[in-house]
mmCIF file of the N, C-alpha and C atoms, coordinates in Angstrom:
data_MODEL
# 
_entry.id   MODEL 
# 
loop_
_atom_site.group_PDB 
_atom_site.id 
_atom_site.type_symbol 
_atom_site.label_atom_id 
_atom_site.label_alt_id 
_atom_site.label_comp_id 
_atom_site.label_asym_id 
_atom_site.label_entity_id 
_atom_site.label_seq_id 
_atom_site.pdbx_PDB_ins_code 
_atom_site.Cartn_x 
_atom_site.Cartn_y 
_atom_site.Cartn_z 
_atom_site.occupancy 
_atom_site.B_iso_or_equiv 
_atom_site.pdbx_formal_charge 
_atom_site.auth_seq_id 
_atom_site.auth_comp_id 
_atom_site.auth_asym_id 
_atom_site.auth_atom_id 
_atom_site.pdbx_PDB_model_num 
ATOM 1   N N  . UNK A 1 1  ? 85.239  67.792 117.675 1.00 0.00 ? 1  UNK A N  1 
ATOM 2   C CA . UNK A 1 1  ? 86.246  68.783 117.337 1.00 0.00 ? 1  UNK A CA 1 
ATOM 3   C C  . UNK A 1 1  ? 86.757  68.520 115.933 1.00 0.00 ? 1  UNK A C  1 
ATOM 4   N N  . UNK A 1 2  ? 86.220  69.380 114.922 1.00 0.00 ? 2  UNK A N  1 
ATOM 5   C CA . UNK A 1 2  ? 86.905  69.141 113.880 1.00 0.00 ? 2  UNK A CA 1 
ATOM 6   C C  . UNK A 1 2  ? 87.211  70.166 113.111 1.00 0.00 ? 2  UNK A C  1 
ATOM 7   N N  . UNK A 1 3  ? 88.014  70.425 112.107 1.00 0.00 ? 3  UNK A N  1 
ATOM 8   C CA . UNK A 1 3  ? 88.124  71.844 111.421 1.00 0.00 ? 3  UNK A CA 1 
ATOM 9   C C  . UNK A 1 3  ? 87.141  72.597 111.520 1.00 0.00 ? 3  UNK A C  1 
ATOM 10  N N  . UNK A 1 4  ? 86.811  73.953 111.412 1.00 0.00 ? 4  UNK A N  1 
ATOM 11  C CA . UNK A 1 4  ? 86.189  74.559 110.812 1.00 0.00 ? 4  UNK A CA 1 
ATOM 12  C C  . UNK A 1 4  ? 86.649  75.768 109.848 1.00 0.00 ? 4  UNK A C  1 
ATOM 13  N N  . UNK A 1 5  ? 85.723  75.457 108.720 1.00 0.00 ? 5  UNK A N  1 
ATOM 14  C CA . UNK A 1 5  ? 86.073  76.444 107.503 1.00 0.00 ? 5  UNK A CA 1 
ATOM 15  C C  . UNK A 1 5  ? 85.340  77.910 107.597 1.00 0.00 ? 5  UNK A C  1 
ATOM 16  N N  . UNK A 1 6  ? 84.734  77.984 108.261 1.00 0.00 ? 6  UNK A N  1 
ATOM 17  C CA . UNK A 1 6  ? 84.040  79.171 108.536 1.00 0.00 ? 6  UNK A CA 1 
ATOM 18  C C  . UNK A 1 6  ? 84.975  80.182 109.291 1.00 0.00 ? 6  UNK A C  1 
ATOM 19  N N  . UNK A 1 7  ? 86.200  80.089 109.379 1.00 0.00 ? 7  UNK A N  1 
ATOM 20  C CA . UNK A 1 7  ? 86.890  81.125 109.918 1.00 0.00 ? 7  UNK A CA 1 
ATOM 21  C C  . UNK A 1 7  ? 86.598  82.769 109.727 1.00 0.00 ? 7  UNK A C  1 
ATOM 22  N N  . UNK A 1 8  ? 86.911  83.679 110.503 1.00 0.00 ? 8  UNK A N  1 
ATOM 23  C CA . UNK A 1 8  ? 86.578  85.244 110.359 1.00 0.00 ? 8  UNK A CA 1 
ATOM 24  C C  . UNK A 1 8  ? 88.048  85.456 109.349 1.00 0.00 ? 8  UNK A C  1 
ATOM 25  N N  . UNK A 1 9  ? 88.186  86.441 108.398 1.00 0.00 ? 9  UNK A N  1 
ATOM 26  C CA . UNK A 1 9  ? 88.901  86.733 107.481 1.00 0.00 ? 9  UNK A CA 1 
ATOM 27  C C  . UNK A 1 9  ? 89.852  87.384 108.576 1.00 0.00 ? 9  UNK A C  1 
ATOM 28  N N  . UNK A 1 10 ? 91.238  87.351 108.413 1.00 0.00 ? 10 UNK A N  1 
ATOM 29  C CA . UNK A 1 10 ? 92.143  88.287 108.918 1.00 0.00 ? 10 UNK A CA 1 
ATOM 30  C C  . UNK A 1 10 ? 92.281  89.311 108.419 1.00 0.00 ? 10 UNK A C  1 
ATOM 31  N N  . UNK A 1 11 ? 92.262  89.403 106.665 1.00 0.00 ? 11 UNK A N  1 
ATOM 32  C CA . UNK A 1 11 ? 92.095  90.731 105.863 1.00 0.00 ? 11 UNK A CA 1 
ATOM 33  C C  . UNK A 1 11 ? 91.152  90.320 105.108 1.00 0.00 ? 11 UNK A C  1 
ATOM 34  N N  . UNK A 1 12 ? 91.371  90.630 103.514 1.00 0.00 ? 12 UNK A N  1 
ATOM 35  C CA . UNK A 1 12 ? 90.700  90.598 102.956 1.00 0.00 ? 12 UNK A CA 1 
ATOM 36  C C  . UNK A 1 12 ? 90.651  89.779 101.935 1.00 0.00 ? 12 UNK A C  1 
ATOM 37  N N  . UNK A 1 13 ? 92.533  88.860 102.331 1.00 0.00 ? 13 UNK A N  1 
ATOM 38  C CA . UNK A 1 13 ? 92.542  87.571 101.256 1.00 0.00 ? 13 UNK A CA 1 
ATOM 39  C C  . UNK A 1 13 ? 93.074  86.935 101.926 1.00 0.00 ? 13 UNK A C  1 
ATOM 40  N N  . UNK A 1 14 ? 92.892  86.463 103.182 1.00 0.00 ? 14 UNK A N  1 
ATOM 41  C CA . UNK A 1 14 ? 93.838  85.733 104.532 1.00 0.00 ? 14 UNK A CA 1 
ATOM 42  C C  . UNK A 1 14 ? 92.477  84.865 105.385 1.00 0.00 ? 14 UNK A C  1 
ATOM 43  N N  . UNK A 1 15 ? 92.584  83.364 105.495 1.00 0.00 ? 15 UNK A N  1 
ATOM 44  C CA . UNK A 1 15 ? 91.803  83.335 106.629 1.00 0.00 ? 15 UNK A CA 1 
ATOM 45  C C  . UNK A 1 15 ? 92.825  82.294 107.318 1.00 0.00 ? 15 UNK A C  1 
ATOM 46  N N  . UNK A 1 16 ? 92.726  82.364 108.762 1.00 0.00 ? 16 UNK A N  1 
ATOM 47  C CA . UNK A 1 16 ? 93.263  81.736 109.931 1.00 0.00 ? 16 UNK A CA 1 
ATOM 48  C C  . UNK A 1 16 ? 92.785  80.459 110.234 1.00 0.00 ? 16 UNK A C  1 
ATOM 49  N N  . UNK A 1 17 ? 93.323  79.644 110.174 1.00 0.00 ? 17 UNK A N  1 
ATOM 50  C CA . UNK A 1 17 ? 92.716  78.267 111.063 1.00 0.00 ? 17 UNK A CA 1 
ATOM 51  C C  . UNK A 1 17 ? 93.510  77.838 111.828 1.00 0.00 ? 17 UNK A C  1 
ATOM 52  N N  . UNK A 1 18 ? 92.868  77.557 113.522 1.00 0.00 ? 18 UNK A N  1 
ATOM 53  C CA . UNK A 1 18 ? 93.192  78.100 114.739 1.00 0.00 ? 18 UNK A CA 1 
ATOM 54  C C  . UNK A 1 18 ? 93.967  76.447 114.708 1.00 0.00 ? 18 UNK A C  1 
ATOM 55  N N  . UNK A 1 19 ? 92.736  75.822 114.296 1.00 0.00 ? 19 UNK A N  1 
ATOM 56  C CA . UNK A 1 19 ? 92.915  74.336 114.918 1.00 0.00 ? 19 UNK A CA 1 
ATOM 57  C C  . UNK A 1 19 ? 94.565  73.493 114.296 1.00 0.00 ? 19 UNK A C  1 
ATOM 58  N N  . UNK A 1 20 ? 94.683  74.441 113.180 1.00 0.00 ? 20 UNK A N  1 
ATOM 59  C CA . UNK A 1 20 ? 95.950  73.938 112.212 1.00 0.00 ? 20 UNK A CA 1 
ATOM 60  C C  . UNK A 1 20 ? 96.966  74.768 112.624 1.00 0.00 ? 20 UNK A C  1 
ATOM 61  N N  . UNK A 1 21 ? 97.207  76.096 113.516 1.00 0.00 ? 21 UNK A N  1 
ATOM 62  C CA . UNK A 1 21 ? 97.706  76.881 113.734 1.00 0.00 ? 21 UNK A CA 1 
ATOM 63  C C  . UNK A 1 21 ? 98.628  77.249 112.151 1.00 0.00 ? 21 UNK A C  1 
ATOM 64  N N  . UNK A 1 22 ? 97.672  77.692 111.153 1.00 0.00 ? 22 UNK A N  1 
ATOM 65  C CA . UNK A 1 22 ? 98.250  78.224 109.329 1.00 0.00 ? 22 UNK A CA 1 
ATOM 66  C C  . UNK A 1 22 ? 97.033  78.971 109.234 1.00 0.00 ? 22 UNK A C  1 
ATOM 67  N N  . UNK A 1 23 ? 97.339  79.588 108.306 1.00 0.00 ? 23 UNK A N  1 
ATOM 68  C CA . UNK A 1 23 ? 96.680  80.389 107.586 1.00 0.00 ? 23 UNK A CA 1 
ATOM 69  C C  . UNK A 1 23 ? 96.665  80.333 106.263 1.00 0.00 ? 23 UNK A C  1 
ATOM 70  N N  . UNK A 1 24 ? 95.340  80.167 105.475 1.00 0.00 ? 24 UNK A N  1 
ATOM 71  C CA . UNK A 1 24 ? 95.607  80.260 103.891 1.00 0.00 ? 24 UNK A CA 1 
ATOM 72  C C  . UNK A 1 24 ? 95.092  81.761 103.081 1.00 0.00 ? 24 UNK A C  1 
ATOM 73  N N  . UNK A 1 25 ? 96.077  82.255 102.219 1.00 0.00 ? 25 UNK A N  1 
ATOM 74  C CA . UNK A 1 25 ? 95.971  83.608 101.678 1.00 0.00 ? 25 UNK A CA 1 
ATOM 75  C C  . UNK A 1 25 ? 96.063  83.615 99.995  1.00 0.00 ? 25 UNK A C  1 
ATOM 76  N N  . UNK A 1 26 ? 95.631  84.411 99.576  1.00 0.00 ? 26 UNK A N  1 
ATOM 77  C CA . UNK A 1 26 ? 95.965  84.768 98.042  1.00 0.00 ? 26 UNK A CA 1 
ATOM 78  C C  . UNK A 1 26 ? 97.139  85.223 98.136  1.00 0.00 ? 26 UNK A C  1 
ATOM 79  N N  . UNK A 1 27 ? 97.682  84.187 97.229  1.00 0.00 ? 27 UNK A N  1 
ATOM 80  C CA . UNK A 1 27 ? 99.190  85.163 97.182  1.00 0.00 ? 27 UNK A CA 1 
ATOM 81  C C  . UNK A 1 27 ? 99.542  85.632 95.248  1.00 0.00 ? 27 UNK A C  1 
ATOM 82  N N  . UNK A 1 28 ? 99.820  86.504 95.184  1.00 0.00 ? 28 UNK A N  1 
ATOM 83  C CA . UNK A 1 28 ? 100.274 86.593 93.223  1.00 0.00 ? 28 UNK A CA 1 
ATOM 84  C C  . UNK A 1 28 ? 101.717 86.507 92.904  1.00 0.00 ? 28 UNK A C  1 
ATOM 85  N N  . UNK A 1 29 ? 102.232 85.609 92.267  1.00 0.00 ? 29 UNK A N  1 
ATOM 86  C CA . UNK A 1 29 ? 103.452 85.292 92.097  1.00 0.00 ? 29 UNK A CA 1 
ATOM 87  C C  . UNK A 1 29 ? 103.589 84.187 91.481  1.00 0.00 ? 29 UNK A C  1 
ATOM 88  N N  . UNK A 1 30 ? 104.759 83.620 90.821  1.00 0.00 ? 30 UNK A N  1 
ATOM 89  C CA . UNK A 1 30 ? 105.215 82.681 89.498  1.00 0.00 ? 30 UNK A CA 1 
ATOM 90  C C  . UNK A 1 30 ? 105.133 81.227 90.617  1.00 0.00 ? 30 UNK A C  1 
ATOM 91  N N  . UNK A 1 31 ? 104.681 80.344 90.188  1.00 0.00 ? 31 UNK A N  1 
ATOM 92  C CA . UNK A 1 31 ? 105.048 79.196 90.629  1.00 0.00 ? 31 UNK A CA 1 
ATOM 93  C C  . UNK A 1 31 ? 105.117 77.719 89.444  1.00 0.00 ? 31 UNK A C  1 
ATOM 94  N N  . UNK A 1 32 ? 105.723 77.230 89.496  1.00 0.00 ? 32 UNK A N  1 
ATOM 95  C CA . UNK A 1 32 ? 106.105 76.018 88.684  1.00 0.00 ? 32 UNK A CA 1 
ATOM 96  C C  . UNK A 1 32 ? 106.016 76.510 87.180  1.00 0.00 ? 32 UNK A C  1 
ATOM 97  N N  . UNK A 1 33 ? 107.058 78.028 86.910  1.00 0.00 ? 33 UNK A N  1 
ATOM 98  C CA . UNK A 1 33 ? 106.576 78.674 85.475  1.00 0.00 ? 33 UNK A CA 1 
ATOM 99  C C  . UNK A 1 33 ? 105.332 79.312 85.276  1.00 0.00 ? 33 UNK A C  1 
ATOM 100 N N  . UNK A 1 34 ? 104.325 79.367 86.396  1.00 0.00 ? 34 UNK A N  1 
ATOM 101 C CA . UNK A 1 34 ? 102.697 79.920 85.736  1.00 0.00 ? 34 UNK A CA 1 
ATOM 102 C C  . UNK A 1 34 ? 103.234 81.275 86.669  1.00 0.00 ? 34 UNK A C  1 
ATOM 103 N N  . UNK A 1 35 ? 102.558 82.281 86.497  1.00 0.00 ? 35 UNK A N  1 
ATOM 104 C CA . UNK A 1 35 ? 102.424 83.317 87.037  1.00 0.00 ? 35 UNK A CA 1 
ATOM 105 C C  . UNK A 1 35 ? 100.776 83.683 87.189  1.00 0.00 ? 35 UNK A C  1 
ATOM 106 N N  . UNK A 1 36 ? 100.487 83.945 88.064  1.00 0.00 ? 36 UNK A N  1 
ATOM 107 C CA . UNK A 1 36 ? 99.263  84.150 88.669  1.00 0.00 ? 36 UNK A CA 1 
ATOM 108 C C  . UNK A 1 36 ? 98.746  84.593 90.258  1.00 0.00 ? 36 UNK A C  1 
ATOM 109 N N  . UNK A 1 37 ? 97.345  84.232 90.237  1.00 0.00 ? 37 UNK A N  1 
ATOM 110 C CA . UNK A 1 37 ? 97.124  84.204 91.874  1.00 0.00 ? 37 UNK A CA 1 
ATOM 111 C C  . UNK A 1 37 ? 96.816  83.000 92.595  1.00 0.00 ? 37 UNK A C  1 
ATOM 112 N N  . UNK A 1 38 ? 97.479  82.639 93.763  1.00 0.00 ? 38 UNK A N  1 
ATOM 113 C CA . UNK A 1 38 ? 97.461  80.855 94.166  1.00 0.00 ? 38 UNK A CA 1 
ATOM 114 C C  . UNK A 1 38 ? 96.985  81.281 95.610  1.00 0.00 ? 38 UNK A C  1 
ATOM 115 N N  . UNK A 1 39 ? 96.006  79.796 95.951  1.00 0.00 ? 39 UNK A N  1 
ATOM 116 C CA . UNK A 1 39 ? 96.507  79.924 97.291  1.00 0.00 ? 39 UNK A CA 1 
ATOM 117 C C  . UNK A 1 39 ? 97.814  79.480 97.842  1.00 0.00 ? 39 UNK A C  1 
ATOM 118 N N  . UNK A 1 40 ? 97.979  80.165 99.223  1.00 0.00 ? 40 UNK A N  1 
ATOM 119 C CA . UNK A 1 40 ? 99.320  79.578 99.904  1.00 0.00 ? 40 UNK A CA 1 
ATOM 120 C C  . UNK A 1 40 ? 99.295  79.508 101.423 1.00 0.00 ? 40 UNK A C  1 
ATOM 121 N N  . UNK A 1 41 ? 99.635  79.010 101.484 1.00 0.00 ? 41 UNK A N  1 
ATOM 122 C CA . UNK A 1 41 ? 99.755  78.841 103.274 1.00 0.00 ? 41 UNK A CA 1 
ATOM 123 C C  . UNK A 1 41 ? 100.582 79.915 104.170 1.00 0.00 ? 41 UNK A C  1 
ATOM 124 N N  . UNK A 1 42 ? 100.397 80.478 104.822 1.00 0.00 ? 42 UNK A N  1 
ATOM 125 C CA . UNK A 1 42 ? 100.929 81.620 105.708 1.00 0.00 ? 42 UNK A CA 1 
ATOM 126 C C  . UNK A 1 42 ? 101.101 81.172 107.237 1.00 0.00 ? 42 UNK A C  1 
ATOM 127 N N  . UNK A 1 43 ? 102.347 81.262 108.073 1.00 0.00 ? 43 UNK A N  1 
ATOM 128 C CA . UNK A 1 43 ? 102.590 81.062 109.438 1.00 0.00 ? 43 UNK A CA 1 
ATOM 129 C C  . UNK A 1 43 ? 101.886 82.197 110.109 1.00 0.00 ? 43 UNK A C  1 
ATOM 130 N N  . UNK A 1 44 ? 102.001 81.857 111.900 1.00 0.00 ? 44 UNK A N  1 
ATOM 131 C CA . UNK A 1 44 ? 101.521 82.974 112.472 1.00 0.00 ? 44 UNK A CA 1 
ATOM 132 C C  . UNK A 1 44 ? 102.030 84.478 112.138 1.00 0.00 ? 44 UNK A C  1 
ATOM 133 N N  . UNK A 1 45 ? 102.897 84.241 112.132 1.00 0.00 ? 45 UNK A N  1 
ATOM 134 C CA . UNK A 1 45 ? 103.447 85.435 112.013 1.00 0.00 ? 45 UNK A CA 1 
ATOM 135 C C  . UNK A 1 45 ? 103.070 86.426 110.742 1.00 0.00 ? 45 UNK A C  1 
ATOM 136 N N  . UNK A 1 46 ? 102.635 85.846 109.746 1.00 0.00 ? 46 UNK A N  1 
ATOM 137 C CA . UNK A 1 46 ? 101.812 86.174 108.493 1.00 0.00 ? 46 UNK A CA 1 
ATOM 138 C C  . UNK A 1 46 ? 102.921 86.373 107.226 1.00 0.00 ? 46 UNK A C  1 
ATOM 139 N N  . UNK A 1 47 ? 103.778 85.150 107.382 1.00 0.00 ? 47 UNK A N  1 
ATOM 140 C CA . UNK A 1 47 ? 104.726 85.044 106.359 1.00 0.00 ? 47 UNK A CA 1 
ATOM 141 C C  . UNK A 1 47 ? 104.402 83.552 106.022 1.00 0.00 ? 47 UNK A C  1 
ATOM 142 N N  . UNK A 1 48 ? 104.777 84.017 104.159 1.00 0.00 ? 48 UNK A N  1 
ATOM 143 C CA . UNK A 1 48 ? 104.072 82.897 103.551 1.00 0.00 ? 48 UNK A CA 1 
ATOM 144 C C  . UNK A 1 48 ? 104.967 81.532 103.811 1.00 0.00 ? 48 UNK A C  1 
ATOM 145 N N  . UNK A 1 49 ? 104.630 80.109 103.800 1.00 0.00 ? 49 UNK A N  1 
ATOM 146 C CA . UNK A 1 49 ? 105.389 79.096 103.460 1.00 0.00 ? 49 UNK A CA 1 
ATOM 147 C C  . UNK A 1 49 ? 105.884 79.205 102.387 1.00 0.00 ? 49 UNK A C  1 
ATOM 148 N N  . UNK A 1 50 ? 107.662 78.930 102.672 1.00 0.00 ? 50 UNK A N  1 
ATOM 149 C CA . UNK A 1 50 ? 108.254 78.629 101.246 1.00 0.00 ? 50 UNK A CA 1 
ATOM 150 C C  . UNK A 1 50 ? 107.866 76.991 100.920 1.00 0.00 ? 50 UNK A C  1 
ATOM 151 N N  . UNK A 1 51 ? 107.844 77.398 99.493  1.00 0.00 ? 51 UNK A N  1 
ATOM 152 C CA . UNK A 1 51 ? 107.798 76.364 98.571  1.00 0.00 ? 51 UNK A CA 1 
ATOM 153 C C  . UNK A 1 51 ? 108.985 75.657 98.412  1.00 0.00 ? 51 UNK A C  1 
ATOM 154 N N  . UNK A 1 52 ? 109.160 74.080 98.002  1.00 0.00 ? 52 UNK A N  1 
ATOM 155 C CA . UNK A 1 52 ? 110.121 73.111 98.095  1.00 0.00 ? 52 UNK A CA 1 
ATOM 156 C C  . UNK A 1 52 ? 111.165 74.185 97.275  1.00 0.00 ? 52 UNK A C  1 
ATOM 157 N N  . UNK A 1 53 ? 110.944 74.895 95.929  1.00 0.00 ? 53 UNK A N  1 
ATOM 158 C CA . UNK A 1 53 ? 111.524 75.429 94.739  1.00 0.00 ? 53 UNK A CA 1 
ATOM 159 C C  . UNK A 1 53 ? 112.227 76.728 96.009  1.00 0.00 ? 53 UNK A C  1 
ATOM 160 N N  . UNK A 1 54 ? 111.974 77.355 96.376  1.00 0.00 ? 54 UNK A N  1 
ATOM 161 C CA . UNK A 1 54 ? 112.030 78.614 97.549  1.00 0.00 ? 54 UNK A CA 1 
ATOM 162 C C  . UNK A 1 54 ? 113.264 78.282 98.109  1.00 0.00 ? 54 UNK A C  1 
ATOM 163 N N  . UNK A 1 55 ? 112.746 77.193 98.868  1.00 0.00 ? 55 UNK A N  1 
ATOM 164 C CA . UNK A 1 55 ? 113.684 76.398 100.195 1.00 0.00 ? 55 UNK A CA 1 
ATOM 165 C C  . UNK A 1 55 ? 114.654 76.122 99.278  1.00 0.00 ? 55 UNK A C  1 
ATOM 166 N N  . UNK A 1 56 ? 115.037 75.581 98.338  1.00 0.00 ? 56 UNK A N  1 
ATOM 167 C CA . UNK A 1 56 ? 115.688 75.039 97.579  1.00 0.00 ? 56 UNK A CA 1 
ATOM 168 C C  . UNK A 1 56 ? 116.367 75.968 96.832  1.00 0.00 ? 56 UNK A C  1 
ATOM 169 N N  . UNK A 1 57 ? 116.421 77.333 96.327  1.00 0.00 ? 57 UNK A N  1 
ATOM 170 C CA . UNK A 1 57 ? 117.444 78.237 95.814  1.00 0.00 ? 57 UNK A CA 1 
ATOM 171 C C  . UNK A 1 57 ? 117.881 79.337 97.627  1.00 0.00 ? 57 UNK A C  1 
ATOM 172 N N  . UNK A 1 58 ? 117.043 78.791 98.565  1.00 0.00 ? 58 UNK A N  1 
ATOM 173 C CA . UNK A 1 58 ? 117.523 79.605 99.885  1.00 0.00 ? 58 UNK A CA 1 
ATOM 174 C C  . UNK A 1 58 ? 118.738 78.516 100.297 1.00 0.00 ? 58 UNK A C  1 
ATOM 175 N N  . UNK A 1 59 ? 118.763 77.764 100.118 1.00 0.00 ? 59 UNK A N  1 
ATOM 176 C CA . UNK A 1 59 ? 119.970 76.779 100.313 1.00 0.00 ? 59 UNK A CA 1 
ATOM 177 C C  . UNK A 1 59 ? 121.234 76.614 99.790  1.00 0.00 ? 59 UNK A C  1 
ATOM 178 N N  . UNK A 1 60 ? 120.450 76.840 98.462  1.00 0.00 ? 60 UNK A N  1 
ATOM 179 C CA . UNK A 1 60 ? 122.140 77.425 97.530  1.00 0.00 ? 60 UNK A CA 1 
ATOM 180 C C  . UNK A 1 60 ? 122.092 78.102 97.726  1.00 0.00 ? 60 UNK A C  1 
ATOM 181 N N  . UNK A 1 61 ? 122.143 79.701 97.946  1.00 0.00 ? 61 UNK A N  1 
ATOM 182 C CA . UNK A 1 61 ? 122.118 80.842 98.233  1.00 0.00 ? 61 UNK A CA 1 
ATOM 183 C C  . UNK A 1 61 ? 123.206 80.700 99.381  1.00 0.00 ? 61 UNK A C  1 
ATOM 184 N N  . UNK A 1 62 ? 122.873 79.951 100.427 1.00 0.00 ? 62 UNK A N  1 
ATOM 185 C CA . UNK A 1 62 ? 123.580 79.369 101.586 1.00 0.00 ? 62 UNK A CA 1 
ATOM 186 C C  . UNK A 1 62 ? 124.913 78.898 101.424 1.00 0.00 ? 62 UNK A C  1 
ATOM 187 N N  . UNK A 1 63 ? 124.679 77.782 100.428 1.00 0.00 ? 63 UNK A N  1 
ATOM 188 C CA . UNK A 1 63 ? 125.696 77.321 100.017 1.00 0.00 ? 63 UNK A CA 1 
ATOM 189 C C  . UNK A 1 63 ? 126.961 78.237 99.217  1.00 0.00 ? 63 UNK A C  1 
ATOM 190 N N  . UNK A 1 64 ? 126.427 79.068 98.025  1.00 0.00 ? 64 UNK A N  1 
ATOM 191 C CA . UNK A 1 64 ? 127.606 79.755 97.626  1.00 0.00 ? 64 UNK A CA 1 
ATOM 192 C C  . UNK A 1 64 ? 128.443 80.974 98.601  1.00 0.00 ? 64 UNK A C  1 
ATOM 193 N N  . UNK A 1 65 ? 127.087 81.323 99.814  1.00 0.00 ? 65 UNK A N  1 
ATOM 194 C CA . UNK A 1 65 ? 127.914 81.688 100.489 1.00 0.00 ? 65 UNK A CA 1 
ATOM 195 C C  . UNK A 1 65 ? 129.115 81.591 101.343 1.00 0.00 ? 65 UNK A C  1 
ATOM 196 N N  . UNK A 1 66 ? 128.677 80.250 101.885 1.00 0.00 ? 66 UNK A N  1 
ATOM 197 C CA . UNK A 1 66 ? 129.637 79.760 102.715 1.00 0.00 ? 66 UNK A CA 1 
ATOM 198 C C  . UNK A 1 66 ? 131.058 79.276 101.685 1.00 0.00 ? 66 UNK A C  1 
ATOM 199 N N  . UNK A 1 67 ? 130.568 78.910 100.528 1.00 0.00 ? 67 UNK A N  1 
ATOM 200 C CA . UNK A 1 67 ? 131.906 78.679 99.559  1.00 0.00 ? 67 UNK A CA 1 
ATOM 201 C C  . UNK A 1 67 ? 132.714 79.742 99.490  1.00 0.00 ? 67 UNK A C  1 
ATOM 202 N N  . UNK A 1 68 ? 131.992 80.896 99.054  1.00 0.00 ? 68 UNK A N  1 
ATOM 203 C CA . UNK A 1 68 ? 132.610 82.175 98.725  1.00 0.00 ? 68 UNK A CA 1 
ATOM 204 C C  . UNK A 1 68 ? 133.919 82.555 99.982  1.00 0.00 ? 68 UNK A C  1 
ATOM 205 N N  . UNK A 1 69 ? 133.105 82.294 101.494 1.00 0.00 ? 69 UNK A N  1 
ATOM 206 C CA . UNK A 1 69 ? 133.752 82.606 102.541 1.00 0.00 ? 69 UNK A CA 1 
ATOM 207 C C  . UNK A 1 69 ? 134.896 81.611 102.657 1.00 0.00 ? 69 UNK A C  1 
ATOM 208 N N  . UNK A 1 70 ? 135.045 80.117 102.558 1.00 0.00 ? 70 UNK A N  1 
ATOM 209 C CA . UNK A 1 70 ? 135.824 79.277 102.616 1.00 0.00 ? 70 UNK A CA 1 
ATOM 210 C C  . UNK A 1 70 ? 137.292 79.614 101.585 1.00 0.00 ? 70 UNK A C  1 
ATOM 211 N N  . UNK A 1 71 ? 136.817 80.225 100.497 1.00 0.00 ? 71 UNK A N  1 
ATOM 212 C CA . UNK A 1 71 ? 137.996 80.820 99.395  1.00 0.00 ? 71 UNK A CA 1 
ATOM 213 C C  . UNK A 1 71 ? 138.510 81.968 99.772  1.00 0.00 ? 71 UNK A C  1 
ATOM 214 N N  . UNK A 1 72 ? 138.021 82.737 100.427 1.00 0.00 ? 72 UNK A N  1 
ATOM 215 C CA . UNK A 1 72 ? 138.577 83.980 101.453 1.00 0.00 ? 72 UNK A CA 1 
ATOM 216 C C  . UNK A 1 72 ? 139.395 83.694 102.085 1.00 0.00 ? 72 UNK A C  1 
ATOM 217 N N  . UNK A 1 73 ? 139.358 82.068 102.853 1.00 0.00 ? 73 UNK A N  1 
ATOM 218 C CA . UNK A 1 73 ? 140.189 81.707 104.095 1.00 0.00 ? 73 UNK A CA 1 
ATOM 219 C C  . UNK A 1 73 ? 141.123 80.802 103.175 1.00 0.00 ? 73 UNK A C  1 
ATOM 220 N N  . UNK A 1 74 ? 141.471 81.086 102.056 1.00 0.00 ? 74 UNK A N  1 
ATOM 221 C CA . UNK A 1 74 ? 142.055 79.845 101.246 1.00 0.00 ? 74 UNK A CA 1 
ATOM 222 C C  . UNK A 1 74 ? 142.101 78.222 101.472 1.00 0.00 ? 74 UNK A C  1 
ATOM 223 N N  . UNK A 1 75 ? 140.468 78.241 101.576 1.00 0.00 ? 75 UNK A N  1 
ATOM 224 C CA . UNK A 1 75 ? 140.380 77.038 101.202 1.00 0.00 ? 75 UNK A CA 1 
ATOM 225 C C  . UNK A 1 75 ? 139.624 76.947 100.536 1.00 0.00 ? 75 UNK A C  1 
ATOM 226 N N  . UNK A 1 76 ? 139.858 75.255 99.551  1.00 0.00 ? 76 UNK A N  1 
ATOM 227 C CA . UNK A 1 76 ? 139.067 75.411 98.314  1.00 0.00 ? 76 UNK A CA 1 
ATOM 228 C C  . UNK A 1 76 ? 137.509 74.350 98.899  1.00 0.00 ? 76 UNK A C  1 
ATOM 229 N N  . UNK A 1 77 ? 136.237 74.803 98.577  1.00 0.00 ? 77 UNK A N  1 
ATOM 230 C CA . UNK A 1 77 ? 135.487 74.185 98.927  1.00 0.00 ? 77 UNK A CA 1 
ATOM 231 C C  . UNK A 1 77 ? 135.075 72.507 98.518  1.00 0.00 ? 77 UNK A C  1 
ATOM 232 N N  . UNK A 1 78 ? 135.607 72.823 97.379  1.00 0.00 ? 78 UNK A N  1 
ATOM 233 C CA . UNK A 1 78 ? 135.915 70.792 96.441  1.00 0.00 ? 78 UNK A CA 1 
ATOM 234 C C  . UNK A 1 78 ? 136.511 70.139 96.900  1.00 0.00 ? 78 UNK A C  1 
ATOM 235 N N  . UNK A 1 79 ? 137.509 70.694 97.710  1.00 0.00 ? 79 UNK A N  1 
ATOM 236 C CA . UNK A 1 79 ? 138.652 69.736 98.216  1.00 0.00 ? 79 UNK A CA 1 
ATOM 237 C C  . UNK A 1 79 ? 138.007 69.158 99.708  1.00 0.00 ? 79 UNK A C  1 
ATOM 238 N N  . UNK A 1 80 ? 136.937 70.047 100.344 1.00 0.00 ? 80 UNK A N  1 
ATOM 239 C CA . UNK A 1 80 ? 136.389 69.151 101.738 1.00 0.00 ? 80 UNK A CA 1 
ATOM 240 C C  . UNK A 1 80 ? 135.976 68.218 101.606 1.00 0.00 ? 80 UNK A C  1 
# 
């Protein structure tokens, strides 16, 4: 039992590997400043893995929200 790379295409820039339960796809978009076409890894569901950089402005994103909300309730978020 070992990988196989011979997978059937899901489309036409997607292939599935069962044994890894991922998928790798062409994706086109900026990464580390380059802009281009990369591979990327895709879940079942056929949404791509975020990247450390991704995860990492989805967190602040998180974060200023919950700040924003904490100053609503007058409190200041520096002071926790």
């Amino acid at each position: 039992m070992g990988i196989r790379y011979e997978e059937e295409p899901i489309s036409d820039n997607r292939y599935w590997f069962e044994d890894l339960g991922l998928g790798l796809g062409l994706w086109q978009g900026s990464f580390q400043e380059a802009t281009g076409i990369w591979l990327r890894w895709y879940d079942a569901d056929g949404h791509w893995i975020a990247t450390s950089a991704e995860l990492a402005e989805q967190e602040k994103q998180r974060a200023d929200k919950l700040a924003a909300r904490l100053r609503e309730l007058g409190i200041n978020p520096e002071e926790i």
